[in-house]
Structure formats: structure tokens, C-alpha cells
KOLPARO-250052 format. One record per residue (C-alpha): x negated, y negated, z. Coordinates in Angstrom, 1 decimal, padded with zeros to 4 digits. Last residue first. Layout:
<sites>
(site (X, Y, Z)),
...
</sites>
This chain:
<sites>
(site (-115.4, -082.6, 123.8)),
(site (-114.4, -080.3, 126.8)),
(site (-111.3, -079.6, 125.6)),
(site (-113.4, -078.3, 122.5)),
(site (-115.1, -075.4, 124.1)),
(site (-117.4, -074.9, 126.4)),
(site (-120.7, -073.0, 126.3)),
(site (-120.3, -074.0, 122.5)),
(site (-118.8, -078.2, 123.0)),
(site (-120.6, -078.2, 126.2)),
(site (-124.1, -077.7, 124.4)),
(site (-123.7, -079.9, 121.5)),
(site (-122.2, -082.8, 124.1)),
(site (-125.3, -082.2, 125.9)),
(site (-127.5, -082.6, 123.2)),
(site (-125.7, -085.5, 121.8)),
(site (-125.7, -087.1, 125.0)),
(site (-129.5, -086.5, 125.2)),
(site (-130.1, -088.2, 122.2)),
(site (-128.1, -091.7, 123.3)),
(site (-130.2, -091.9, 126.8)),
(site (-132.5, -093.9, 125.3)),
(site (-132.3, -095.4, 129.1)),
(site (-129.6, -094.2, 131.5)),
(site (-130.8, -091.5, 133.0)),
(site (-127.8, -088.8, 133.3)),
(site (-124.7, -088.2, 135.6)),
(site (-122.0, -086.8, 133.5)),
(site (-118.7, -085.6, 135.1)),
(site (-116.5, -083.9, 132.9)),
(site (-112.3, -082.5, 133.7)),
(site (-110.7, -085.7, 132.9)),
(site (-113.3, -088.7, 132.4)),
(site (-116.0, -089.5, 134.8)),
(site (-119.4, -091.4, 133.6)),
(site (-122.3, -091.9, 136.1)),
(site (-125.5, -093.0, 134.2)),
(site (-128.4, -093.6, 136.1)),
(site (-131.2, -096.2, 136.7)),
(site (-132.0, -095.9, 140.4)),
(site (-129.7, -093.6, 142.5)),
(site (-130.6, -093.5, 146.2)),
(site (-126.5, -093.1, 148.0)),
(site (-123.0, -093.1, 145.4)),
(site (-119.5, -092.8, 146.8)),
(site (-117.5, -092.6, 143.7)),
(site (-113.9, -093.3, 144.2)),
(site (-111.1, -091.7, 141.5)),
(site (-107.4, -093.2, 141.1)),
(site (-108.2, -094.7, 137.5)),
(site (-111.1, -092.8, 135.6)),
(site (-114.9, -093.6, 136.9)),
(site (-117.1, -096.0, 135.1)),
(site (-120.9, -096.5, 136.3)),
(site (-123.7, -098.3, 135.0)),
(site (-127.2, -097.7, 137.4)),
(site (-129.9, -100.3, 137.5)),
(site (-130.1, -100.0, 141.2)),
(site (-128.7, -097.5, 144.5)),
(site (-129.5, -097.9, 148.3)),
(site (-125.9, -098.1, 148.9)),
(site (-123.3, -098.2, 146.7)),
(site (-119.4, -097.7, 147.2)),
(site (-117.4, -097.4, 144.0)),
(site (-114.1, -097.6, 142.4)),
(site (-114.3, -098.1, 138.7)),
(site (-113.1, -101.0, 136.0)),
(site (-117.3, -101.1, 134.5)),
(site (-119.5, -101.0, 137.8)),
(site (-122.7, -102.5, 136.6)),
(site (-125.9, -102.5, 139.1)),
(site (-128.3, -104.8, 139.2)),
(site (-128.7, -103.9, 142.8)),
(site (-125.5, -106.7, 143.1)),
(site (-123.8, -106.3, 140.9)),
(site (-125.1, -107.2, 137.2)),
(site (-123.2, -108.9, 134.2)),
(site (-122.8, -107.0, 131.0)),
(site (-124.9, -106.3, 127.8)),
(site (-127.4, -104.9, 129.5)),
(site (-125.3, -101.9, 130.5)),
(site (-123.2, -101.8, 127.7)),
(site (-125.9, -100.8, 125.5)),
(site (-127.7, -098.6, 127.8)),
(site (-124.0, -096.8, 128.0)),
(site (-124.0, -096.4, 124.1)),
(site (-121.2, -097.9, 121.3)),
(site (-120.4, -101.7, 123.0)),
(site (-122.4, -103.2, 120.3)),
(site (-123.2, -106.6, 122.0)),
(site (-122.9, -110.0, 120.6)),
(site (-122.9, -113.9, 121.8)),
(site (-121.8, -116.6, 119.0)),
(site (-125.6, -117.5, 118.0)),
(site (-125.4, -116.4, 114.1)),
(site (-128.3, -116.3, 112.1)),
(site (-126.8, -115.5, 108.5)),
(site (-128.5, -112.2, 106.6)),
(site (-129.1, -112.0, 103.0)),
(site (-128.5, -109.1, 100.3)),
(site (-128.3, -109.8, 097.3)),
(site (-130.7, -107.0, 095.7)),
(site (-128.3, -103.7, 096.6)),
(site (-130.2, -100.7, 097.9)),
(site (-131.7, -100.8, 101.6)),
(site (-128.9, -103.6, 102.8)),
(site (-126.0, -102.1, 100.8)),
(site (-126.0, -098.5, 101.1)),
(site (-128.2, -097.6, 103.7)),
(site (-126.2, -100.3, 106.3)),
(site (-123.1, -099.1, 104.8)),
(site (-124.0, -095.7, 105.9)),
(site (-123.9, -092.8, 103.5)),
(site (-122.2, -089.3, 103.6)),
(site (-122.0, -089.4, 099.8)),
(site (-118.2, -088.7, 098.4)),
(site (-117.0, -085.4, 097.0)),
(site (-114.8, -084.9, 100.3)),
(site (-112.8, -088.2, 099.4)),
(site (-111.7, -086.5, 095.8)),
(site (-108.3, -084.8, 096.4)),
(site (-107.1, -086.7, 099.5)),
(site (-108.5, -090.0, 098.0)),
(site (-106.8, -089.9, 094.9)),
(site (-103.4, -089.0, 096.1)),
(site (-103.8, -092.0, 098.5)),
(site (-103.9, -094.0, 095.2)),
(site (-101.5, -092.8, 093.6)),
(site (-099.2, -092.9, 096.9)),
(site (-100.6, -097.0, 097.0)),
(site (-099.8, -097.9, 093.4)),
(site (-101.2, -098.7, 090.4)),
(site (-103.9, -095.8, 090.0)),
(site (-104.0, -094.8, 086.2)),
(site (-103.5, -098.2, 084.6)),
(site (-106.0, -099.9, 086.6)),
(site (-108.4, -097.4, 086.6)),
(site (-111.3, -099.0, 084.6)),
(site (-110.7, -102.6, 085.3)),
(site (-110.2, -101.9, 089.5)),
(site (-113.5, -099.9, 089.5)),
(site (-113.0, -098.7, 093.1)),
(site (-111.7, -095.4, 092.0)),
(site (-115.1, -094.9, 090.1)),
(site (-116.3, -091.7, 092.2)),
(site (-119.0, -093.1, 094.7)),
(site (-122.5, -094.5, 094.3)),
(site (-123.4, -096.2, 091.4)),
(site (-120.1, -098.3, 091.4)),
(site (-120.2, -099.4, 095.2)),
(site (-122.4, -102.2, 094.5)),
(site (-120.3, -103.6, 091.7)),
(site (-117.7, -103.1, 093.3)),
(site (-118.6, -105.1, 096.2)),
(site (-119.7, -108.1, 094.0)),
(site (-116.4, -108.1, 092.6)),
(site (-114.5, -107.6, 096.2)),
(site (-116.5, -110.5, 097.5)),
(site (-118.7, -110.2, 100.4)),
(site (-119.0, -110.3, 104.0)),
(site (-121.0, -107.8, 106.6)),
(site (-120.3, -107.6, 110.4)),
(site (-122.5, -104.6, 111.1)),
(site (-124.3, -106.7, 114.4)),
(site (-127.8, -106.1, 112.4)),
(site (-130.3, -107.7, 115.3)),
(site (-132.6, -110.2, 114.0)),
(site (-136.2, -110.6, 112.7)),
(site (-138.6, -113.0, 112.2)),
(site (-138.7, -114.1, 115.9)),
(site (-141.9, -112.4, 115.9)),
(site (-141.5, -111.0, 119.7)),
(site (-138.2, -109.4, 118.9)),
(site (-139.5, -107.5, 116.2)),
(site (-142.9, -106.6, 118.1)),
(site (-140.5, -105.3, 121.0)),
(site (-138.3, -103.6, 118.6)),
(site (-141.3, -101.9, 116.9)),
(site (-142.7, -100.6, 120.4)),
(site (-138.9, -099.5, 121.5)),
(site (-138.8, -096.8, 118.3)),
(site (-136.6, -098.4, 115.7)),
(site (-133.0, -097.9, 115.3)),
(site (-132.5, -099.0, 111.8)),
(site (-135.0, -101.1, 110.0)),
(site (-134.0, -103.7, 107.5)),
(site (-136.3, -105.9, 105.4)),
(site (-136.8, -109.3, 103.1)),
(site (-132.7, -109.9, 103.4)),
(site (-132.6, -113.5, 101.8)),
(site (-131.9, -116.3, 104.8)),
(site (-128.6, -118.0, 105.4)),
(site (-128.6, -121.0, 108.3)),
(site (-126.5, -123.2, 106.8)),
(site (-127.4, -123.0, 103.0)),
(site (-130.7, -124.2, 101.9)),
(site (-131.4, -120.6, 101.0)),
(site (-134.2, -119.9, 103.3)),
(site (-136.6, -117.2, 102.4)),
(site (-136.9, -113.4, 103.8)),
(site (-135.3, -112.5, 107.3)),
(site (-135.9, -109.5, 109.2)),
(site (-132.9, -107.4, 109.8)),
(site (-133.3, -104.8, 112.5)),
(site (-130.8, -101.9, 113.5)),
(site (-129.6, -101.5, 117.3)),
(site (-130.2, -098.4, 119.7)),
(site (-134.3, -099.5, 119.9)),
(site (-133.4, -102.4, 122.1)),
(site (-136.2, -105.0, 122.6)),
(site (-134.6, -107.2, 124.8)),
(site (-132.9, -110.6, 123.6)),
(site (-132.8, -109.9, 120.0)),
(site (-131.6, -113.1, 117.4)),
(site (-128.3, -112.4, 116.3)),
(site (-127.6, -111.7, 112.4)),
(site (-124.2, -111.4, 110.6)),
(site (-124.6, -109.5, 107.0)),
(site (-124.1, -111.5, 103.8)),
(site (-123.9, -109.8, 100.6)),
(site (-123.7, -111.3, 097.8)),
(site (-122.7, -112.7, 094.6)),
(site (-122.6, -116.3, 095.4)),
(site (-119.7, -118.7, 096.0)),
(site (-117.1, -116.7, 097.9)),
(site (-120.1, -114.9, 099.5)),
(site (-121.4, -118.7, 100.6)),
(site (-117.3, -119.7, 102.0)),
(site (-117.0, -116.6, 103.7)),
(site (-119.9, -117.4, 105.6)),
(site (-119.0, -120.4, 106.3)),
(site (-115.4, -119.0, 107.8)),
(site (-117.0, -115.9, 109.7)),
(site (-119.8, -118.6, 111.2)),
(site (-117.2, -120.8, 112.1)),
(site (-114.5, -117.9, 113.9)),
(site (-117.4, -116.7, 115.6)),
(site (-118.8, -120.1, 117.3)),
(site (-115.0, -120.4, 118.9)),
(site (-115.2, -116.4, 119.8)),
(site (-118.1, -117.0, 122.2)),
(site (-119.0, -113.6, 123.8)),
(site (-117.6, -110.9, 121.1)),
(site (-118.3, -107.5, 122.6)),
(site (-117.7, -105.1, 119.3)),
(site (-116.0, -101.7, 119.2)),
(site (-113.6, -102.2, 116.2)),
(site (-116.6, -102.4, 113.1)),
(site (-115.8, -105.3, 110.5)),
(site (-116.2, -105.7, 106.9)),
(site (-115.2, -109.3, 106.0)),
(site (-113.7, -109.1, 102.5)),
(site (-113.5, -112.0, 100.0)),
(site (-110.7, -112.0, 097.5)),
(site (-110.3, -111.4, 093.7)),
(site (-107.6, -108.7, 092.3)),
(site (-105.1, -109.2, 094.6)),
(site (-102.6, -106.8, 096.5)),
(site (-104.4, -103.6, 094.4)),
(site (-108.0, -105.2, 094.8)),
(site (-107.3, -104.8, 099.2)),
(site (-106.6, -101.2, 098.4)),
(site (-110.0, -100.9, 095.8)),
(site (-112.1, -102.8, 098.6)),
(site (-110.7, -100.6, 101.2)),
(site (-111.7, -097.1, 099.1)),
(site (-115.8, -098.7, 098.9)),
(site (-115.2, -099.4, 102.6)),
(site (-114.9, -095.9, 104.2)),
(site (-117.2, -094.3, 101.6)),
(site (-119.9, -096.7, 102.7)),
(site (-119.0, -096.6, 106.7)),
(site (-119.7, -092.6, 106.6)),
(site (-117.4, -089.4, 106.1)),
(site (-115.1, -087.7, 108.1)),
(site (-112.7, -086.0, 106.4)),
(site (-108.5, -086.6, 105.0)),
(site (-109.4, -090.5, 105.6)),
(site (-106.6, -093.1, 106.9)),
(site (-106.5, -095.9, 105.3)),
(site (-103.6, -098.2, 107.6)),
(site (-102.5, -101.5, 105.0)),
(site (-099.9, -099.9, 103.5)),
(site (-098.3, -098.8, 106.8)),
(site (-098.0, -102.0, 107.5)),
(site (-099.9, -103.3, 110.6)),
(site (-097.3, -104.7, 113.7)),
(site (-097.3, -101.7, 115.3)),
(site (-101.0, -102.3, 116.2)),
(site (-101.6, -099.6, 118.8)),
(site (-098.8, -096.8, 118.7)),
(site (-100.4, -097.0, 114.6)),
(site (-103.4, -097.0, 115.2)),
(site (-102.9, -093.7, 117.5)),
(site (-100.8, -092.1, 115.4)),
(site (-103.6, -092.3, 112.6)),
(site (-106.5, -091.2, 114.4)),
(site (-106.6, -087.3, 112.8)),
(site (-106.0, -088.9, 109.4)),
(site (-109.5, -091.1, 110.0)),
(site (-109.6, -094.8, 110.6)),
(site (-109.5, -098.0, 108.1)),
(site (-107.4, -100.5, 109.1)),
(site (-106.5, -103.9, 107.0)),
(site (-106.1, -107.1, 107.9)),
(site (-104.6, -109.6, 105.7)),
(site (-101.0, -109.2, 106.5)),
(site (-101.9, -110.5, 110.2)),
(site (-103.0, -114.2, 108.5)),
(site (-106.6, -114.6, 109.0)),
(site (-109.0, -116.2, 111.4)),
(site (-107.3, -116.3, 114.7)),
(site (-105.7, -113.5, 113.6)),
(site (-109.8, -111.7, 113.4)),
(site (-109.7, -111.9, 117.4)),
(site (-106.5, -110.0, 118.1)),
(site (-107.5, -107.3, 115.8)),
(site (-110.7, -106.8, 117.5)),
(site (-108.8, -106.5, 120.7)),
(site (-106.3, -104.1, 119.2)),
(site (-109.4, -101.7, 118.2)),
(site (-111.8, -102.0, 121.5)),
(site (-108.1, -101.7, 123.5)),
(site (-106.0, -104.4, 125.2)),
(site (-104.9, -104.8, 128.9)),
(site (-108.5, -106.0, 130.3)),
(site (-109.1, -102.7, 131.8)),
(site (-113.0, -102.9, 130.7)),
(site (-112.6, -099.7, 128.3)),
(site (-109.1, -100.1, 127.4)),
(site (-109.8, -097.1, 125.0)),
(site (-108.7, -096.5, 121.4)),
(site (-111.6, -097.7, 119.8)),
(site (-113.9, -095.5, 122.3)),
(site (-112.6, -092.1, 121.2)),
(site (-109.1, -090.2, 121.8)),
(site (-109.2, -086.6, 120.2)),
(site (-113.0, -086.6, 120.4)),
(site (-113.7, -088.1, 123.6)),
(site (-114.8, -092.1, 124.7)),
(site (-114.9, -091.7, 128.8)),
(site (-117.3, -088.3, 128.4)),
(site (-119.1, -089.6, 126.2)),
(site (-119.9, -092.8, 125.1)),
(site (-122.4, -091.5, 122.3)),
(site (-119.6, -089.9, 120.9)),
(site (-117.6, -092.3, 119.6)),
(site (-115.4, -089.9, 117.2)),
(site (-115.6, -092.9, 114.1)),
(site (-112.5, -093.9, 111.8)),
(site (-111.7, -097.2, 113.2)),
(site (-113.4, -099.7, 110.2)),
(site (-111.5, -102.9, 110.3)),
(site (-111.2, -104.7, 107.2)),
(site (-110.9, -108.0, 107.1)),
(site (-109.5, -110.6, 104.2)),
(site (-109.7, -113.9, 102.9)),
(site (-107.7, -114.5, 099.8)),
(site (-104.9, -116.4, 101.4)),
(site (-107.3, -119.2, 102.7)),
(site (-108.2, -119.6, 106.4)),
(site (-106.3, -119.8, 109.3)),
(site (-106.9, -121.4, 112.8)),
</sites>
């Protein structure tokens, strides 16, 4: 299944996935992890999905320099033209507003699917047509179009779009609000309305539109008209970025386009969906054991233990007696065993502390 030449996906690999910590670490985080053992990583799974969609030339990767080897061990088959690879950590806007101007260089108008690399994709047949009819409304309309999935549990890790008026176009609604990470109460009444929809950070649009959103906001590199004869080529460009990427807003892409552009609309999609970026998230995303338990490509003996999610390293056995609602997470030289709901803050307390009692190896 393929779609038309000027369709194209970028695939944002640049973050330190902290919130799975221990298993996801600094100097080799979640993207780059079988996680499940299923043979293929977060990052060259996601690839594999969006060729079903797109030719291979048409995907781009956007990670940071300190990743780069490992995109490119993992999808030797990108071109080195089409791996961004940023010299600091910034946020998702920065990230896409210098893809857009690399995917302008090969041609000047195409539509974009923005794409994060640590998704859990149920029903990839009822993916592929939502991506292509929504490619088809941003390749029509100025907009932005974000991929919506109506809440099953009121999950306060996720970011809420409600939905505004109908368009008369499959089932595309205007943006009327977004809330990111809401306290549980808020995400119960969200869920409960059936007004609003979880944000799964798929977004589509067309590079014009893009731009044009992007141009307030960042130095004007991604104004194709405007630098066009000073920034031609790829080393121009990458010269560009290394000496004025640090002057770029820290800014989400969720903050920059759903809380400040106007087009903004959100598509109900019913494919299946879970961020796979926090242990409460993975945990009722996944099937249950028996105890409700999830065991995620670990050896383990339970007994008298429920509602825990456990994932040991290759060659370890847990033995585990009276736990109820725990994490259990072994990688190299850390074992963390911590509650497992909202249990996002306390990993970035604990990874603060580690990393100064510590040290980095530790991180």
C-alpha cells in the first residue's frame, strides 16, 4: 500500500526516555530498545509500519547527534540525508520546524505526517486509512490535523483534545481545547463526556501551512522563499542548525501548534493506541496474567502478587511473594521497585537523585 510521492513522515527519535527508567537509559533510551522481544526496536518498528504507507525514501529521522550511530546501526537503509540529528536537546517544535525545511529542499510542496517512534499500534489496517484520509483533508485545507482516540480509563499521563464542530469531512472535528496531562479527576470527567479524545501526537499537515506556523516562532530557516538562495543544500543547511539550533524555544509541538495556530482539528481514529513512554502506560495498555499482572519478555515466578508490571534483563529470574501494584524494572547495575500508579514524578525524582549520589552510569 503506497500513497502519492509527496506524502511524507517524519519520525521524531531525539528524546532520553526517561520515564522508563532503568530499562530505557540515557546513552541507549526506549526508541532503541526491543522492549517486548519481538525482534525489532520502538524506532525500526515504527519505520516498518509507515512503508506500508510511503515509499522508504520518504521517511525521514529526526534524533539527537548523541543518537546518531544508533539510527543509523538500526535503519541502514535511511540515507544519510534524510537522518537530522540535533547538536542540543531541544523540544518536538524545534525538532519539526528544521524537518519541514529538509523535506521543502527534495520538494517544495508535500504533506508531512509528524510521528513519535515509541507508539503501540493495535490495528495497523484501520491506521494506514485514517493516515491516508487524513492526508488527503491537510492536502486540501490549511491545517492541522492531530489523530484522536476516544479514552478508555481516565489516564492523567496522556494530553486531551476536546472536539469543536464537525467539518462534514470523515470524522474531522475543529480543535475547541487541549489539556495536557490533567490531574486524574479532569481525565475521568473528559472521558465521561465523550467530548474529548486522547492526543496520540500523530499530527499531519502540509509543509506551507507548517511554515507558516513555525515562522513566528523559530529563526526563519524554514521559510523556504526567504532562504532559498542562501541554504540550497543539505551541509548549508546542517551548518545552519549547528550554529543557531541552541537559539531555538524549548517548546512542544503540542504548545505550539494545538494552543497557538487557529486550524487546528482533531480526526477520531479507532485503530488501537497506547503511548508506550511510562510503566502505568504500558501496564494497561497490555494484556493481564493471571493476578492482573504483566510480565513484559522477563522470567518470573509469582505468588500472592497483583497489578504489578515487571521487566527483568535477559538471563535474570525474579522470584516475587505479596506485591500488589508495583513496578519491578532491572537493567544493568539498577533495580527499581516502586508503585506503579502516577508513578512518572517519582522516577524523575529518583533518577535526579541517582544521577548526583551516583553518577551518570547510573542514568
Amino acid at each position: 500500500m503506497t500513497t502519492k510521492q509527496n506524502n511524507f513522515c517524519v519520525i521524531l527519535a531525539g528524546g532520553k526516555g526517561r520515564r522508563l527508567w532503568p530499562c530505557s537509559r540515557e546513552r541507549y533510551p526506549k526508541q532503541f530498545i526491543d522492549f517486548f522481544g519481538v525482534g525489532r526496536t520502538q524506532l525500526q518498528q515504527t519505520f516498518d509500519r509507515f512503508t506500508h504507507i510511503l515509499p522508504k525514501e520518504n521517511i525521514f529521522i529526526n534524533t539527537s547527534y548523541e543518537y546518531l550511530d544508533l539510527v543509523r546501526e538500526q535503519l541502514p537503509e535511511v540515507a544519510a540525508d534524510h537522518i537530522m540529528a540535533e547538536p542540543i536537546h531541544r523540544n518536538t517544535a524545534p525538532s519539526v520546524a528544521w524537518a519541514v525545511h529538509r523535506i521543502m529542499m527534495f520538494i517544495p510542496k508535500a504533506n508531512v505526517i509528524i510521528s513519535p517512534s515509541d507508539q503501540y499500534i493495535i490495528n495497523d489496517e484501520v491506521f494506514f486509512h485514517n493516515i491516508k484520509e487524513g492526508l488527503s483533508f491537510v492536502e486540501n485545507n490549511d491545517a492541522i490535523l492531530t489523530m484522536g482516540i476516544a479514552p478508555t480509563r481516565s489516564e492523567p499521563g496522556y494530553g486531551y483534545i476536546q472536539k469543536g464542530g464537525y467539518t462534514g469531512s470523515e470524522d474531522i472535528y475543529k480543535v475547541q481545547a487541549f489539556i495536557e496531562k490533567p490531574e486524574r479527576d479532569f481525565a475521568q470527567m473528559f472521558m465521561d463526556s465523550k467530548e474529548w479524545y486522547w492526543n496520540t501526537g500523530l499530527f499531519l499537515s502540509n509543509t506551507d501551512y507548517l511554515c507558516r506556523c513555525f515562522g513566528a516562532l523559530f529563526p526563519s530557516i524554514i521559510c523556504k522563499e526567504e532562504f532559498g538562495s542562501r541554504i540550497t543544500t543539505v551541509e548549508e543547511e546542517e551548518n545552519f542548525i549547528r550554529d543557531n539550533f541552541p537559539r531555538y524555544s524549548n517548546m512542544s509541538l503540542e504548545h505550539c501548534l494545538l494552543e497557538k495556530s487557529e486550524n487546528v482539528y482533531v480526526m477520531r481514529c479507532d485503530f488501537g493506541w497506547a503511548d508506550l513512554g511510562t510503566w502505568h502506560g504500558i501496564y494497561e495498555s497490555l494484556s493481564k496474567r493471571e493476578g492482573d499482572n504483566v510480565i513484559v519478555d522477563s522470567d518470573v515466578v509469582l505468588e500472592d502478587a497483583k497489578n504489578n508490571i515487571i521487566k527483568l534483563s535477559k538471563g535474570k529470574l525474579a522470584v516475587i511473594n505479596g506485591l500488589d501494584g508495583y513496578i519491578v524494572a532491572e537493567k544493568d547495575n539498577v533495580l527499581l521497585i516502586c508503585k506503579k500508579e502516577d508513578s512518572s514524578a517519582l522516577i524523575r525524582k529518583y533518577i535526579n537523585e541517582v544521577q548526583i549520589k551516583k553518577g551518570e552510569d547510573f542514568v
